[in-house]
C-alpha positions in Angstrom: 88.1 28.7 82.1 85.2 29.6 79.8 83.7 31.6 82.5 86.1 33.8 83.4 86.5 35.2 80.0 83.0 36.1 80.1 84.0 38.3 83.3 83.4 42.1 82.3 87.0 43.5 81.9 86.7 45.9 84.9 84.8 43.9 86.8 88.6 41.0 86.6 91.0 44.3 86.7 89.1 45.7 89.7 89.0 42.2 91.3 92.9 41.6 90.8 93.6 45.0 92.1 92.3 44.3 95.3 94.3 40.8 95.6 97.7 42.6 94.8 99.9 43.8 97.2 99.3 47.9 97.0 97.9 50.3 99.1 95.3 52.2 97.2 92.2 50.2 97.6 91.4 47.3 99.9 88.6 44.4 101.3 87.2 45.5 104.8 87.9 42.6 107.7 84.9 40.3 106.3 85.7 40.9 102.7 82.1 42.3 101.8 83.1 45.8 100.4 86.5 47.6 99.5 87.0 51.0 100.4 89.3 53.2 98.6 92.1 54.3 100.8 94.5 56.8 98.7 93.0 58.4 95.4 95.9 60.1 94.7 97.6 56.7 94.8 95.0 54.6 92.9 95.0 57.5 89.8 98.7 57.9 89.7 100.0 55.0 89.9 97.1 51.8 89.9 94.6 53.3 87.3 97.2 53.9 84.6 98.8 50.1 84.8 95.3 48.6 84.8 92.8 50.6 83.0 95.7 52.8 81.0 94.1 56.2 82.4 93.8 58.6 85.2 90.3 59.5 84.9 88.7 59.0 88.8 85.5 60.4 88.0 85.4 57.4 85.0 86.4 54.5 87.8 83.1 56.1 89.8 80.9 55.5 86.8 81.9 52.0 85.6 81.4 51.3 89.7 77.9 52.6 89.5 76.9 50.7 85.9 77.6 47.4 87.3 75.7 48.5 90.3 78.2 49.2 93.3 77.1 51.0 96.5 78.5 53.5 97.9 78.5 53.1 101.7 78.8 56.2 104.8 82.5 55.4 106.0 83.3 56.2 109.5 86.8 56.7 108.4 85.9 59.4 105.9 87.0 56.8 103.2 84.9 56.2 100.1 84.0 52.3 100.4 81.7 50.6 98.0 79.4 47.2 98.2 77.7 44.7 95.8 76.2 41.6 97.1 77.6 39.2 94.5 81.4 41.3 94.3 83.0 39.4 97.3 86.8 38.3 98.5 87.0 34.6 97.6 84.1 34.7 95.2 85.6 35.4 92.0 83.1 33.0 89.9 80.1 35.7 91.2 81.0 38.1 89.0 79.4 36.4 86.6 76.6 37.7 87.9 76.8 41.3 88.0 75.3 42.9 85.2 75.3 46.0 84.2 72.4 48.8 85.0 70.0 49.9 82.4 70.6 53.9 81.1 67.9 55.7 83.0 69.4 54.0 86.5 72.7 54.8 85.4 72.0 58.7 84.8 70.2 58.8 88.3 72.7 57.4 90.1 75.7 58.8 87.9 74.0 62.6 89.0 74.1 61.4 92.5 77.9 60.2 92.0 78.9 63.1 90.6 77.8 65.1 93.1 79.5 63.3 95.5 82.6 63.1 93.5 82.8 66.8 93.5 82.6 67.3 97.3 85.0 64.6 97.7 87.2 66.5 95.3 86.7 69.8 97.4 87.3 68.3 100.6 90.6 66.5 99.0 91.6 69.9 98.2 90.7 71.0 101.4 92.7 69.4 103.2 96.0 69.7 100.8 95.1 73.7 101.2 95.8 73.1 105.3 98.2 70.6 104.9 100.4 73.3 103.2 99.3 76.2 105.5 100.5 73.8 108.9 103.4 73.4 106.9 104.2 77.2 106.0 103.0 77.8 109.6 106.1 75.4 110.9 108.7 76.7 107.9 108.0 80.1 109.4 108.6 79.1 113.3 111.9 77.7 112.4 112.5 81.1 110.4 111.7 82.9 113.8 113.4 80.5 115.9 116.8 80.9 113.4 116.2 84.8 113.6 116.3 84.7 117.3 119.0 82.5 117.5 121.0 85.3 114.8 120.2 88.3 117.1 121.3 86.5 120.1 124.6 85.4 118.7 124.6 89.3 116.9 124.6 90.7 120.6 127.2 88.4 122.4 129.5 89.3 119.7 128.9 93.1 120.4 129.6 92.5 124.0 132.5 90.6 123.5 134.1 93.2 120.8 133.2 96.2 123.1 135.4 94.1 125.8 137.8 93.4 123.5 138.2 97.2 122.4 137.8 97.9 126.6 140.8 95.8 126.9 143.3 97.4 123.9 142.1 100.9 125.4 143.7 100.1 129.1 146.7 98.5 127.5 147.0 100.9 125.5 146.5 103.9 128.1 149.4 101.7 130.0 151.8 101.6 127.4 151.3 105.6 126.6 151.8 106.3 130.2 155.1 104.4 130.2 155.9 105.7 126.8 155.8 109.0 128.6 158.1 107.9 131.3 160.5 106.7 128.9 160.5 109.8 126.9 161.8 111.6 129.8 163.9 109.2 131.0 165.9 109.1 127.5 165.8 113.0 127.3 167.6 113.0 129.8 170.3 111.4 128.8 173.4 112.7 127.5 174.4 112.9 123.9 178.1 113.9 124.5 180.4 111.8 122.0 181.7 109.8 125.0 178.1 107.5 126.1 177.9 106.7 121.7 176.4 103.5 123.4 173.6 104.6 125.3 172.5 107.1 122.1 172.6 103.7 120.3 170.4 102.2 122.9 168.2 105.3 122.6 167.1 104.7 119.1 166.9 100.8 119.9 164.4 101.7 122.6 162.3 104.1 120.6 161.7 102.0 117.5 160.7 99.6 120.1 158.1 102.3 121.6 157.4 102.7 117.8 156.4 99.2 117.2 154.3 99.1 120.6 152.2 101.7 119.2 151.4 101.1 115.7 150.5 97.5 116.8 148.4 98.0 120.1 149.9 95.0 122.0 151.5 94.9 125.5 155.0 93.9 125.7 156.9 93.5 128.6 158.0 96.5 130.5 161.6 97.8 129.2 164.1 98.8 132.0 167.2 100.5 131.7 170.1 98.6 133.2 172.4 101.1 135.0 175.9 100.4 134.0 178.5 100.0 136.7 180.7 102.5 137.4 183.6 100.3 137.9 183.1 98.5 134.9 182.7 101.3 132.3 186.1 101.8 130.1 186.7 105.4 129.1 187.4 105.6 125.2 190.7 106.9 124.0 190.1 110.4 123.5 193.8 111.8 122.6 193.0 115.2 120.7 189.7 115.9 122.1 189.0 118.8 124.4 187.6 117.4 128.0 184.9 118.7 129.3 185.4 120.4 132.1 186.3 119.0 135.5 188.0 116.0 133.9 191.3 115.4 134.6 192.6 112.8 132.5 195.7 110.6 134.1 199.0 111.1 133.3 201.3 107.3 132.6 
């Protein structure tokens, strides 16, 4: 118990971090080195709860004054060693000691270097990240503008249609309009047929409506009345027309 308070503080934190469950940093298969597997994730969110700062370039250092590696990663990942910093081997850290000041600037230049091309590569590949996803933000745009245009022209062709439609029904309705015209022109207005200039004005307010409103109604026919059934209106006083003889009781 003694000798794990003699445990550098980032050497324990660093340790723990890689036996919690996260996703930031992690052992390789044989437990030999740990390789950091988001930044974003370890500065954010891991670096604030353990070491109560953001500062990645600070991690870097403390990682090369106790002497840690940093190892070519196939992956692209950043992955660091030391022989005595090991999954299981938590008493070893004892060992580690920390670097002496000129080893530390040497290596520290070298780090930082490093640490700036990973930071330019980082934003590198946020830079096309965004661009791919501009790129597919503006296909959909296009895609939805074709899609517009499209619906834009059926509608065209079904208005013009629609307006070829209202023109023929409404060239049929003027042409019977017409016939009607001269149909009820010819009728008489004497006093005696009062019911058919009734049914005159019935029929052309009718006509009226046809018109103003453009819709096709069903084709109005005159019933011819029946000779034998037509009654002949009391007409005592009036002057007959002439030719009509009216009968005597």
């Amino acid at each position: 118990m003694q000798e794990i308070k003699q445990i550098p503080s980032f050497l324990q934190k660093l340790y723990e971090i890689l036996e919690s469950e996260q996703s930031a940093i992690g052992w390789n298969k044989d437990g030999t080195t740990f390789q950091i597997l988001d930044s974003s994730l370890l500065t954010e969110q891991i670096m604030p709860q353990y070491f109560k700062h953001r500062n990645y370039q600070s991690f870097l250092r403390q990682l090369n004054m106790y002497g840690f590696k940093k190892l070519k990663n196939k992956q692209g990942k950043s992955e660091f060693q030391h022989s005595q910093f090991k999954k299981g081997l938590k008493n070893n850290l004892l060992k580690i000691k920390r670097r002496n000041q000129d080893d530390i600037k040497q290596s520290l230049e070298s780090l930082t270097k490093e640490f700036e091309q990973e930071s330019y590569l980082n934003e590198h590949e946020k830079l096309r990240k965004q661009l791919v996803e501009l790129y597919s933000n503006q296909r959909s745009l296009l895609e939805e503008i074709r899609r517009q245009m499209e619906r834009n022209r059926n509608l065209q062709r079904e208005t013009q249609d629609i307006t070829e439609r209202i023109n023929i029904v409404k060239s049929y309705q003027l042409k019977k309009l017409d016939k009607l015209i001269i149909i009820i022109q010819k009728l008489p207005e004497d006093a005696q047929i009062s019911k058919m200039a009734l049914m005159k004005e019935k029929i052309l307010r009718k006509l009226e409506l046809i018109e103003a409103e453009n819709i096709c109604m069903k084709e109005i026919s005159l019933e011819k009345q029946d000779s034998s059934m037509y009654q002949e209106p009391n007409l005592t006083g009036v002057k007959s027309p002439a030719g009509y003889s009216p009968k005597t009781k």
